[in-house]
Steps between C-alpha positions, in 0.01 A plus 500: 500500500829552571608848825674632151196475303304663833738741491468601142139501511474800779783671366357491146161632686708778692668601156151553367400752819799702494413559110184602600645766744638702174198441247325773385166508304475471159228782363465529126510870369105466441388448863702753619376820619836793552462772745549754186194348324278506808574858552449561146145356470430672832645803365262506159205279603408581875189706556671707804766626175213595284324696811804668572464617155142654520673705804750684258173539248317642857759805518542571135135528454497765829745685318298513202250604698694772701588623198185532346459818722735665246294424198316788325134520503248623275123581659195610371216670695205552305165597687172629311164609624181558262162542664161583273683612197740712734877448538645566783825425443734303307810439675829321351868500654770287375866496644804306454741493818881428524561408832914572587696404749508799791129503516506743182193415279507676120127520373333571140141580495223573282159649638154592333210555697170654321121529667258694613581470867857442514695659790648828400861401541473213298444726246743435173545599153251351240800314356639400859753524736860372460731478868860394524641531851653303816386431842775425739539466892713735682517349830317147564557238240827739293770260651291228529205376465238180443629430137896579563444327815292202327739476188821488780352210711343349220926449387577361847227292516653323174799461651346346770324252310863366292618472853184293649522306161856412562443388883210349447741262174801461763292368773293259279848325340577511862250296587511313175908428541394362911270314372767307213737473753250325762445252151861439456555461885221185519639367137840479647412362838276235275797435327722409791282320688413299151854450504526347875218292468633310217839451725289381748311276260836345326640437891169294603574299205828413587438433849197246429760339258754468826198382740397223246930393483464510891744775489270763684300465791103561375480791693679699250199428279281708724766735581516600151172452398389754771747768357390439140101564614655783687620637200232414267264721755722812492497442130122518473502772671730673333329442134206645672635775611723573162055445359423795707803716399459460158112620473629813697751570236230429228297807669735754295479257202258650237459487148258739284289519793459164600731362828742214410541229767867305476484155480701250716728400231664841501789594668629830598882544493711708736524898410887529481603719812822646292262583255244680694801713758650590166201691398487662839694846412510658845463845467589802783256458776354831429408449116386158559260666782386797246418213238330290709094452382398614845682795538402610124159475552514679850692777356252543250203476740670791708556713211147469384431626911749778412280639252187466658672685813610775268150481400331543798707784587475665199077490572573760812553794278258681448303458120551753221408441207542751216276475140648698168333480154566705187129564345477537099153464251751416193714191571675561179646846610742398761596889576146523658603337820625781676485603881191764410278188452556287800290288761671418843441408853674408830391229764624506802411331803649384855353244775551735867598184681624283198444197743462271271778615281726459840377207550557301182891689521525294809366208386720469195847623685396203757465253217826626395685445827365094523599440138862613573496352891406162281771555264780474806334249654462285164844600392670352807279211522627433108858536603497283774313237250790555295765440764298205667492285147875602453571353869299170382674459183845565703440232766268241236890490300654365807248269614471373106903430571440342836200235358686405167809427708289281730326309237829402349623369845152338575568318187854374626344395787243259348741362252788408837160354649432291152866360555515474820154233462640324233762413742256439748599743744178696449104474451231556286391741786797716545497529067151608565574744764769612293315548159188686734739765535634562159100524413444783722808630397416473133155700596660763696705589248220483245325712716822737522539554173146585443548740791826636300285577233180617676712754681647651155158550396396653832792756394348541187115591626647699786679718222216542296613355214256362261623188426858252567617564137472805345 
């Protein structure tokens, strides 16, 4: 074989690397996974979604019951005593209550009570009795009391729960979206290093071809033998690694019930970074602080203290309860219920020390005070999350710049070192050297861009907001 032929041989063989350098991997629509339809099936399949569900059910059903406290009753008391053909008594009360909202209670009763032995005020007409009154409070429990008190927290606590249910969504996609990126990150790295090894594979070939012409000394065979095992052992490592990722992305993967696990042939493709800034709407400081799911459900928490402060305070007064009702024999004569036929009373009572009164005020205005001391301190600490992944994203932009521009002159490098051996001013060792640093160079800024986009998302969770794209 002719030095021409020779030389057409490795450059044909060098043609094929540098081809190899701008490949990229074919993936068919079908084994394809987007970041948009991860999120999605996380977003409608994951059991963490469907449990952040059951906490909104939690506070609608303690509103429900709060509000039961509010819902009229109706009770019957019906006692009778007969003893050797003897009746003592025969006792029956029935009332229907409308509870109100200051602690006023409207009340309709019926009473009949007949016996031998019946206590003399119990005494009614043969027909019965017929009340219509109201009991109210004028001191403890006018303002507020257990069901005002119950009803108002009862709100909060809903409140609370949408904002638990929303941070308990943004930091599971958070998790989720780390997780896809960590997939993509191995996949690419696979990808490159897939990409290297066949250079290095294609470059053995041609040099065994110039050893067996007597062209190359045989110690370029185990020169580049040695770089192509090298490379085959980061590889395996790699696919390994890309393994692992890839079953910790399938741990948000769920479908009616039953966890999904993504098979090797699927690929993830890179979330587009324009995409996901676009969607970022930055918002004043302040209102994105007020929104955030934190804040929300710690303002909620502390108004639901407020209350039971106001509460607790409220329980110092004194008790004084006053009882009006209207008494009638005809329910069909409404003009009977006048103030000559009346039944009322007062209660009043009042603990000398009201210790424990005092000290359940205290106790709730000290709750109070941590609640709000942990509202500044969470409120900064969110800020400075804020800033911090805004600082990240800032300097990630330049060193993006920096590693793209030193990948493209990495690649000029190994191509003057391809011509340079062709002319046989060079060696396979310095084209090694040369091509070792455009792979770490190629990782890096796999690795930066990853960072790029791990950093936007770190914006994201430190603003609260539920997911990337909505």
């Amino acid at each position: 074989m002719t030095a021409i032929h020779k030389c057409i041989i490795i450059l044909f063989s060098f043609i094929c690397v540098k081809t190899a350098w701008t490949q990229t991997s074919v993936v068919t629509a079908e084994s394809m996974l987007s970041f948009e339809e991860y999120l999605g099936y996380v977003k409608k399949h994951h059991p963490l979604i469907k449990q952040a569900e059951l906490t909104l059910s939690v506070g609608e059903a303690n509103l429900l019951k709060a509000r039961g406290g509010f819902d009229p009753k109706i009770e019957v008391d019906y006692d009778r005593k007969t003893f050797k053909d003897t009746e003592y008594y025969d006792q029956l009360r029935a009332t229907f209550k409308i509870p109100t909202w200051y602690g006023i209670e409207f009340k309709a009763e019926f009473e009949e009570n007949t016996g031998d032995f019946i206590n003399p005020n119990l005494t009614v007409p043969k027909d019965g009795l017929y009340a219509a009154g109201v009991s109210f409070s004028l001191a403890r429990g006018f303002l507020i009391n257990e069901r005002m008190a119950s009803l108002k927290k009862a709100r909060f606590f809903k409140e609370q729960t949408k904002a638990d249910r929303d941070l308990l969504v943004n930091n599971l996609l958070f998790d989720a979206s780390k997780a896809y990126l960590a997939w993509v990150e191995t996949t690419n790295e696979q990808f490159i290093l897939e990409t290297f090894l066949e250079n290095a594979s294609t470059r053995i070939k041609a040099v065994q071809r110039s050893v067996d012409e007597g062209d190359k000394a045989a110690i370029d065979i185990t020169e580049a033998r040695i770089t192509l095992q090298n490379r085959q052992l980061d590889l395996e490592a790699v696919v390994l690694k890309r393994r692992k990722a890839a079953l910790v992305a399938s741990n948000f993967l769920w479908l009616d019930d039953i966890p999904m696990e993504i098979r090797d042939n699927v690929t993830p493709a890179l979330p587009e970074y324009s995409i996901l800034e676009a969607s970022l709407l930055l918002d004043a400081p302040s209102k994105l602080l007020e929104n955030h799911p934190k804040i929300l459900s710690l303002d909620a928490k502390i108004n639901g203290l407020t209350i039971d402060k106001r509460l607790k305070n409220n329980k110092l007064l004194p008790k004084l309860n006053l009882k009006y009702n209207f008494l009638s024999p005809d329910i069909d004569q409404v003009d009977t219920f006048n103030t000559t036929n009346y039944k009322a009373s007062v209660d009043f009572s009042l603990p000398l020390f009201l210790r424990k009164e005092r000290g359940d005020a205290k106790l709730a205005k000290l709750k109070l005070q941590d609640a709000n001391f942990e509202r500044s301190s969470l409120t900064l600490t969110i800020r400075n999350k804020i800033t911090a992944a805004n600082a990240e994203i800032e300097s990630l932009d330049i060193q993006n710049e920096l590693i793209r521009t030193i990948v493209k002159d990495y690649k000029i490098l190994v191509k003057a070192e391809e011509r340079k051996f062709l002319l046989g001013e060079s060696s396979l060792f310095l084209i090694n050297s040369r091509e070792q640093k455009l792979i770490d160079a190629r990782l890096k800024e796999n690795k930066l861009t990853i960072k790029q986009l791990s950093a936007l998302l770190k914006l994201y969770n430190a603003m609260g907001i539920v997911e990337p794209n909505q």
